[in-house]
C-alpha positions in Angstrom: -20.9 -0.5 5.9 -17.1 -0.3 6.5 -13.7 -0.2 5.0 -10.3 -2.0 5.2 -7.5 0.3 5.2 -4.2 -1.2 4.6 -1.2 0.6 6.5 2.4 0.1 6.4 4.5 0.6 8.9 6.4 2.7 6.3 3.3 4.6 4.9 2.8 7.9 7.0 6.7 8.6 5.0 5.2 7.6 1.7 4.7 9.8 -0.8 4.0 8.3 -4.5 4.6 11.8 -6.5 8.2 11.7 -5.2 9.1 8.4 -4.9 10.8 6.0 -8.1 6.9 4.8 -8.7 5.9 8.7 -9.3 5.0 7.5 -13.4 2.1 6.0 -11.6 0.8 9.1 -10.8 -0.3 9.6 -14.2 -2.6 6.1 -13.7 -4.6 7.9 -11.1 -4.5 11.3 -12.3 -8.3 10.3 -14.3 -9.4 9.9 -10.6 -7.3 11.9 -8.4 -7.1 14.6 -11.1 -4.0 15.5 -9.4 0.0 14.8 -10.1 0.9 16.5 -6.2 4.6 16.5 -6.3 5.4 15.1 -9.3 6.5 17.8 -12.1 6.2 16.5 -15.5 6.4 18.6 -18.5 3.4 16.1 -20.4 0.6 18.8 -19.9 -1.0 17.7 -22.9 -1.3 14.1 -21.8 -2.9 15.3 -18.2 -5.6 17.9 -20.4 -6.1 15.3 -22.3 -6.3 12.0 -20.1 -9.7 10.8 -20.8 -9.9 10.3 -24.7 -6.0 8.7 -24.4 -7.5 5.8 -21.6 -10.5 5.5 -23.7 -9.0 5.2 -27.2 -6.2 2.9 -25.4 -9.2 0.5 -24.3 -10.3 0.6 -27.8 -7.3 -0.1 -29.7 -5.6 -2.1 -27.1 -7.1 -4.0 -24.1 -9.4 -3.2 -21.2 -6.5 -1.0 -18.3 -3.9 -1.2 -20.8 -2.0 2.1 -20.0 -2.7 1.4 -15.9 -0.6 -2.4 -16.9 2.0 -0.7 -19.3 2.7 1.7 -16.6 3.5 -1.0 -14.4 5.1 -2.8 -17.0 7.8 -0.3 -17.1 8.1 0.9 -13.9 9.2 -2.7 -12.9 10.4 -4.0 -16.0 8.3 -6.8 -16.3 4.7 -8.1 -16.3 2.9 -7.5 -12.8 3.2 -10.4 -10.4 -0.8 -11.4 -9.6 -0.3 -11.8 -5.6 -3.6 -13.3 -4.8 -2.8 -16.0 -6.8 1.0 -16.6 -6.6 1.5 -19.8 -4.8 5.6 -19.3 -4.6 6.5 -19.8 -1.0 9.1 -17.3 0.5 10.3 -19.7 2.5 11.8 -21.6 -0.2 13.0 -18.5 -1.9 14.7 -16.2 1.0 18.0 -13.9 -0.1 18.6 -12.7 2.7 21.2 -9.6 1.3 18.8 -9.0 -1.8 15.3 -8.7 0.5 17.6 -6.8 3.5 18.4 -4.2 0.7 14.5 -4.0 -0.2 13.3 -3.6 3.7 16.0 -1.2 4.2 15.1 1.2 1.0 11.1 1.0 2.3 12.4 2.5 5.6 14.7 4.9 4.2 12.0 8.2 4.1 13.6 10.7 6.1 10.3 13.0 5.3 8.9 14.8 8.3 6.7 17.0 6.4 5.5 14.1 4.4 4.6 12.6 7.6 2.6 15.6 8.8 1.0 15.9 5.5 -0.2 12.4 5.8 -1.2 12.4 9.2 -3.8 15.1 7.8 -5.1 13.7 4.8 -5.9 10.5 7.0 -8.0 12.5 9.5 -9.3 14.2 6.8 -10.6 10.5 5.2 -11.8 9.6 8.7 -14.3 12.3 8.9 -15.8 11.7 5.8 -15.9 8.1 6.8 -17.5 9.4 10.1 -19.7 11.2 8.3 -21.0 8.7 5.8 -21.5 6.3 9.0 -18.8 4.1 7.8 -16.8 2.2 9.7 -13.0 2.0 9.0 -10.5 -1.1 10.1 -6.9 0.5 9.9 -5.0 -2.8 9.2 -1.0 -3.3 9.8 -0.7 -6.2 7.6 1.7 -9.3 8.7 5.4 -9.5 6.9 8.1 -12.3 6.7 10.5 -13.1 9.4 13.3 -11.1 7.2 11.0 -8.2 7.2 10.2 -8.1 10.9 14.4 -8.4 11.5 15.6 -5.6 9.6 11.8 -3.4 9.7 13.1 0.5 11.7 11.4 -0.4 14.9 11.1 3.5 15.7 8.7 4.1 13.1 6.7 0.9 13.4 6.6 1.8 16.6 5.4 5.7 16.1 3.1 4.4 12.9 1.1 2.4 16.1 0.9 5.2 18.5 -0.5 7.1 15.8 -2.7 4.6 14.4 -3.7 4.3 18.0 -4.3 7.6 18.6 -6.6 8.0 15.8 -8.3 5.2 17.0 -9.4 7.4 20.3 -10.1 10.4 18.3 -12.7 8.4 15.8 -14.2 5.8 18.1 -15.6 3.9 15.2 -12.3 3.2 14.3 -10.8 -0.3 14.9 -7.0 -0.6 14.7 -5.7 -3.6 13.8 -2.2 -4.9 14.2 -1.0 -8.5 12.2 2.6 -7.2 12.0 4.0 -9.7 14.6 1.0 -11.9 13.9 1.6 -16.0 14.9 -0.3 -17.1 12.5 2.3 -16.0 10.0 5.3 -17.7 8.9 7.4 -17.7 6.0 5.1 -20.3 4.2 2.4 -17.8 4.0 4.4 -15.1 1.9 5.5 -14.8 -2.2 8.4 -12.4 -1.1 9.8 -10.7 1.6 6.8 -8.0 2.1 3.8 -9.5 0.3 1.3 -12.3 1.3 1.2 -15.1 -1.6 -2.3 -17.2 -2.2 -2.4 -19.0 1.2 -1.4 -16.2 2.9 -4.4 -13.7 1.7 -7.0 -16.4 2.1 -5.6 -16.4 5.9 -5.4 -12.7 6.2 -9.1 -12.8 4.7 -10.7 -15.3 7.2 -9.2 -13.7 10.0 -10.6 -10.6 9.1 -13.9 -11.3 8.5 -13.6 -13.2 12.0 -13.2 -10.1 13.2 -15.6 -8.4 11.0 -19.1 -10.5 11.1 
């Protein structure tokens, strides 16, 4: 048995409870049963959780409140990555996607970082001891990505990644960030792999997998 982790080079910063996607918080709470740093005054909609996803399925359709959520956190319908066929390469705005790279990398959170840090060793062990084997994946990104991506904590996301990697043996680290087999024809936007470019990402994994 084993697992693909996706990692970004962004994601030992990350923090969902406190970032502008926290509403999504309340989509996980039925499995994470927790809300972390996000303070909402809705207690009656977190005691309550259960029957209001249930009775939404009923009267609605099948993950309506996890789509509605996303729905208005983006202010418009979901795009379906794994099959969008737009090719960034067609598509670049240089300004607009430098903007979005530069806000992913703008996490001055060095407590978030040492929180993180723990709650991936602490998912390692139980991987370790459920003799499952984890692939911690850096996943490839557009040239425009790459060029304005904060090299210092790409750079101290691997040596971490690494390190791990020597603590839990059965851990494999995997880096596509700089990957060749990448260009811009492969991607939908600036940080997300469009149809071609996860049916790549998938045979080269299970290349590496079998």
């Amino acid at each position: 048995e084993y697992v693909i982790w996706g990692i970004s080079p962004y994601t030992l910063w990350y923090d969902l409870s406190l970032s502008d996607s926290k509403v999504l918080c309340l989509v996980h709470f039925p499995y994470t049963r927790a809300l972390h740093h996000y303070q909402t005054e809705k207690t009656y909609l977190t005691e309550n959780i259960d029957s209001l996803f249930h009775l939404a399925d009923k009267i609605m359709i099948p993950e309506f409140v996890e789509k509605y959520a996303e729905i208005i956190l983006k202010g418009q319908l979901p795009v379906d990555y794994l099959h969008n066929t737009s090719v960034y390469k067609n598509i670049i705005d240089e300004k607009r996607d430098k903007e979005r790279v530069v806000t992913l990398f703008n996490k001055p959170y060095p407590e978030t970082k040492k929180e993180n840090i723990g709650i991936i060793r602490e998912c390692l062990t139980f991987l370790q001891q459920k003799n499952i084997k984890p692939y911690l994946v850096l996943p490839p990104y557009s040239s425009v990505f790459l060029k304005y991506m904060d090299m210092d904590m790409y750079g101290e996301t691997v040596r971490v990644l690494t390190e791990f990697s020597k603590e839990f043996p059965e851990a494999e680290f995997l880096d596509f960030t700089f990957d060749k087999h990448f260009d811009d024809y492969y991607f939908a936007d600036v940080d997300h792999l469009n149809y071609w470019g996860a049916n790549l990402m998938a045979d080269l994994l299970n290349e590496i997998i079998k």
